[in-house]
C-alpha positions in Angstrom: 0.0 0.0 0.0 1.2 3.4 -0.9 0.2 7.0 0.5 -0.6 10.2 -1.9 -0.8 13.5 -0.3 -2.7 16.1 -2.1 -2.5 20.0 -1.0 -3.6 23.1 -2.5 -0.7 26.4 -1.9 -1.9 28.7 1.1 -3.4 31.9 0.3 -1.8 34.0 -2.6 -1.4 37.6 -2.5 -3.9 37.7 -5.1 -6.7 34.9 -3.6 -6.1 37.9 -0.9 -7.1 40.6 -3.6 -10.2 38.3 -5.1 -8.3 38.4 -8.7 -7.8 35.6 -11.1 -4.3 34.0 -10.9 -4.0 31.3 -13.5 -0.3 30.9 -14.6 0.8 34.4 -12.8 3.2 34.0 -10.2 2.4 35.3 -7.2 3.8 34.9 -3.6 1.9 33.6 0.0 0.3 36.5 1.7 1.4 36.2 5.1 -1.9 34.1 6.1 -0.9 31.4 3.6 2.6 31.2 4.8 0.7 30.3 8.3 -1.0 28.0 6.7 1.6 26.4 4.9 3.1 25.8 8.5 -0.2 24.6 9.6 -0.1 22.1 6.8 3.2 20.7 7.8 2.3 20.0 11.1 -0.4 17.7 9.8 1.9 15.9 7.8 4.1 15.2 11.1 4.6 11.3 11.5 4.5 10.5 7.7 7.1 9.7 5.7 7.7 10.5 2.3 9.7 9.1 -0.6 9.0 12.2 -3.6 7.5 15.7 -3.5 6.3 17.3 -6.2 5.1 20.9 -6.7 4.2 23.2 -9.9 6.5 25.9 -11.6 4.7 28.6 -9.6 6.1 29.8 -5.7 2.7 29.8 -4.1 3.1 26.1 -4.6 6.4 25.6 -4.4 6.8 27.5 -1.5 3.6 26.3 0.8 5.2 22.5 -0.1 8.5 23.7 1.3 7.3 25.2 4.2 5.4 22.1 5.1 8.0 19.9 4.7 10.2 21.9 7.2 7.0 22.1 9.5 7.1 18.0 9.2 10.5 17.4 9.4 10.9 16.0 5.7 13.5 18.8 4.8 16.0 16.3 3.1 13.3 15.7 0.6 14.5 17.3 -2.8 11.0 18.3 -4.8 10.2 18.1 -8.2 8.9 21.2 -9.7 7.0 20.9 -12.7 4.4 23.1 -15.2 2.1 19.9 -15.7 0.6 20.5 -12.3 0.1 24.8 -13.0 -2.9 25.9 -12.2 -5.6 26.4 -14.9 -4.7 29.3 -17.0 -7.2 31.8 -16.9 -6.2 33.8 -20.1 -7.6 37.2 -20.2 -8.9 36.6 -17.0 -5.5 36.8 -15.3 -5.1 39.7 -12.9 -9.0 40.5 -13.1 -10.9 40.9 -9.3 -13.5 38.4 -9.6 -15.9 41.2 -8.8 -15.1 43.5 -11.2 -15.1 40.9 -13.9 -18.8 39.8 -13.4 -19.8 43.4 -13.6 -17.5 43.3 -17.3 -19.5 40.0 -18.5 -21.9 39.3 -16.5 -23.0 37.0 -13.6 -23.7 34.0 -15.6 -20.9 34.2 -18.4 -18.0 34.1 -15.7 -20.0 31.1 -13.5 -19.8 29.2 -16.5 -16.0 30.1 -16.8 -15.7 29.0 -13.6 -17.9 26.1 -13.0 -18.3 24.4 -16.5 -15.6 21.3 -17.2 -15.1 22.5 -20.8 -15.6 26.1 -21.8 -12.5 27.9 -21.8 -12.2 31.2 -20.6 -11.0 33.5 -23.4 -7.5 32.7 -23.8 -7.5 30.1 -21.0 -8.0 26.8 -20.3 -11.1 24.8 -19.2 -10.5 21.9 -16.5 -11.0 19.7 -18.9 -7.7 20.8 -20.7 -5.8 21.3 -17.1 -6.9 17.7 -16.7 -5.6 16.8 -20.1 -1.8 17.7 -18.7 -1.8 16.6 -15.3 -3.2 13.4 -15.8 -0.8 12.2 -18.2 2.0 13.5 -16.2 1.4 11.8 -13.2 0.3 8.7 -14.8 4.1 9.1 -16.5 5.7 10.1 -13.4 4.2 9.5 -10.3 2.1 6.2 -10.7 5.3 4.1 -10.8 6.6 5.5 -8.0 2.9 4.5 -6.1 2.8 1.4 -7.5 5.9 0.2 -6.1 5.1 0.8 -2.4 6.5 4.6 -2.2 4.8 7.7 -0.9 4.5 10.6 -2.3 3.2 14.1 -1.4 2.0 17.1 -3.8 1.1 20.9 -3.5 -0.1 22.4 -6.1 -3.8 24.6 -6.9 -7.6 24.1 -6.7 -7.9 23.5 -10.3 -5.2 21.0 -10.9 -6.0 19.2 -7.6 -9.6 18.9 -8.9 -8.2 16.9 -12.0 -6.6 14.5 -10.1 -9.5 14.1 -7.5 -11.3 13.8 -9.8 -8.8 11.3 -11.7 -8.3 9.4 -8.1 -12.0 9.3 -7.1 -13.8 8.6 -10.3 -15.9 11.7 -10.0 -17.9 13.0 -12.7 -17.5 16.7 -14.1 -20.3 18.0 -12.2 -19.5 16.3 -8.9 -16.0 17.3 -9.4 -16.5 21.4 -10.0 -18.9 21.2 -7.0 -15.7 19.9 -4.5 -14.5 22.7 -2.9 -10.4 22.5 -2.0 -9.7 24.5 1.1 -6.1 26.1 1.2 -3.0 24.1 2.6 -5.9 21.3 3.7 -4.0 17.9 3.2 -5.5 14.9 1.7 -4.9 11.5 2.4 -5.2 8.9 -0.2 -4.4 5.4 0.8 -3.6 3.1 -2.6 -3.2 -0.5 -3.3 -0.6 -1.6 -6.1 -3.3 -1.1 -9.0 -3.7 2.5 -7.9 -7.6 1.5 -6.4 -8.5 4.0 -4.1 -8.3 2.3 -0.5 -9.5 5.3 1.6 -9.6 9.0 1.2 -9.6 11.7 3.8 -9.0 15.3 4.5 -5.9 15.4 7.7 
């Protein structure tokens, strides 16, 4: 049996501001550099073979953080674009607010909420999925499957992929699963990568 980890950055400077992030890279506010800590402390008593975190510091940093917090600082992470967030296009550095007012109520819920409409620009989950699926099929399943554990920060949208992935959800269940900031989650796996037991820490 193998453990996966799954955790979403602590709050950005910009989830501070209410704007669209997407592929811009923005540092923890102090708040999610508390909560990056928080995380860690959670993720006392495990043991970890890999760590893996996206090409943006929110992620990168909030994994880093927790692994001090837990004592796993002689892990060396892997940092890699597959696991981005979803790039919101012309969205990007828009307050959420201010861009309803722009388009309108609906247009940006289903922006936000559909699996497969694109913002302008962007990319819909369904193409975030379409990359991180295939990467950690590549380069983390193997690792699973042979008894290691692994732990991964990276952001709501990619996580929601790989839930999604993991649990078998469908597209609605999965944009209705709301992933709290720095807020572990355990997946226990059996060698064929079936889904023993999964649990927020």
């Amino acid at each position: 049996m193998a453990q996966l980890v799954i955790f979403r950055h602590g709050q950005s400077l910009w989830n501070l501001e209410n704007k669209f992030t997407g592929w811009i890279d923005v540092d923890l506010s102090e708040k999610g550099i508390e909560e990056a800590h928080h995380a860690g402390k959670k993720l006392q008593g495990f043991t970890f073979d890999y760590a893996y975190a996206s090409a943006l510091q929110r992620a990168q940093k909030t994994l880093q953080m927790a692994l001090d917090s837990a004592g796993h600082a002689v892990l060396t992470p892997v940092f890699h674009p597959a696991l981005n967030e979803r790039m919101y296009g012309d969205l990007q550095g828009l307050n959420k607010e201010e861009t309803v007012k722009k388009f309108g109520e609906e247009q940006v819920k289903v922006w936000r909420r559909s699996f497969d409409v694109p913002p302008p620009n962007g990319e819909s989950l369904k193409d975030t999925a379409e990359r991180v699926i295939p990467y950690f099929e590549s380069e983390i399943i193997p690792k699973l499957k042979a008894g290691k554990n692994v732990v991964i920060a990276a952001h709501g949208n990619s996580l929601r992929a790989l839930i999604m992935y993991l649990e078998k959800m469908t597209p609605e269940q999965i944009l209705e699963f709301e992933i709290g900031t720095a807020q572990p989650r355990l997946y226990e796996l059996d060698s064929e990568m079936n889904v023993i037991s999964a649990r927020n820490l």
